[in-house]
C-alpha positions, 0 to 999 in steps of 0.5 A: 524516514526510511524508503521502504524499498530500499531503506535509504534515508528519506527527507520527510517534509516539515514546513507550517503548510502541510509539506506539499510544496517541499516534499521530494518528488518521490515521496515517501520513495527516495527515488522513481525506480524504487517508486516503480517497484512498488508499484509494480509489487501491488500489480503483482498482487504481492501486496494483500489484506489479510481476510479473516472469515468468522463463522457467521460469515461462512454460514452466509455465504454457503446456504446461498444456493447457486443460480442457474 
C-alpha cells in the first residue's frame, strides 16, 4: 500500500488478529506529518462529497415558503 499523501510505500499489517497491534503508528499514513496534511486538507474543506440534486429534490425544496 501507498501513502496517499506522499506515495511512499506503506506496511499494511497482515497478521490473524486483524492487524491492530502490528499497524504502523501512522497508518495508512507512513508518517505523522503527512498525517497532519490530511488533515489539515479536510479542515480546509478540500476534501468534499459531490452532491447530485435530482428534480424531484429541487422542486421540494423551492415550494417551501420562507418563514418570517
Amino acid at each position: 500500500m501507498r501513502c496517499p499523501i506522499c506515495k511512499k510505500p506503506v506496511e499494511a499489517a497482515n497478521d490473524a488478529a486483524g492487524g491492530a497491534a502490528s499497524a504502523p503508528k501512522h497508518f495508512p499514513f507512513c508518517s505523522e506529518r503527512c498525517k497532519l496534511i490530511d488533515l489539515g486538507r479536510w479542515l480546509d474543506g478540500k476534501y468534499q462529497v459531490p452532491v447530485v440534486e435530482t428534480d424531484q429534490s429541487m422542486r421540494e425544496t423551492s415550494d417551501v415558503a420562507p418563514e418570517d
